[in-house]
N, C-alpha and C positions, 0 to 999 in steps of 0.2 A: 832554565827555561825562560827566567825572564830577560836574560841578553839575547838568547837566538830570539825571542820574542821582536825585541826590540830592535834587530840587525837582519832580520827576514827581509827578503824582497820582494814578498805576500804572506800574507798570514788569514787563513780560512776558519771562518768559527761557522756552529750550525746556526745560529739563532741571531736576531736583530739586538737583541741586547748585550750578548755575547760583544756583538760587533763595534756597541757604542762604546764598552770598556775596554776593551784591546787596543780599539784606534788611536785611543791616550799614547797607547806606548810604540803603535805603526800605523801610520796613515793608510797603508795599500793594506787595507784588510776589507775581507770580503764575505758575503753567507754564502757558503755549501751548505746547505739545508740536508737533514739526512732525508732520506728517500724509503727507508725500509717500514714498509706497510705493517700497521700496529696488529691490524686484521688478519697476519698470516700469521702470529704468533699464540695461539689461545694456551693461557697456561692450564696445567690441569693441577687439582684438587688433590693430591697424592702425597703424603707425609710417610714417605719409607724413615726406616729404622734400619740402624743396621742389621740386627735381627732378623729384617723381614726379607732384607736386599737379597735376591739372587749373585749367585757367584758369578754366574754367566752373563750374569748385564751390570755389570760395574756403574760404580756414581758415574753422572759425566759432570766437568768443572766447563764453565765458562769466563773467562777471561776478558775483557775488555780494557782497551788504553785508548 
């Protein structure tokens, strides 16, 4: 990561600080700010168990990179 880092012909971070420390290692770096609204996500208060899980509605996993 930190060769492709260093040999990009942009390199896109979300955050201004993000930005200060990358540019060390590629000058053409840039903020893309993420855009997805904190407000459309409300967690809910739900501590299932295996026990408790429905067969029918499986865990879901989320993934993020």
């Amino acid at each position: 990561m930190l060769r492709a880092t260093c040999e990009a012909d942009l390199v896109s971070v979300t955050t201004p600080a993000l930005k200060s420390y990358v540019q060390q290692l590629n000058p053409t770096t840039c903020v893309l700010p993420n855009y997805l609204d904190d407000l459309l996500w409300q967690p809910k208060n739900v501590i299932a168990s295996e026990a408790t899980q429905s067969p029918a509605r499986p865990k879901v996993i989320i993934g993020y990179m």
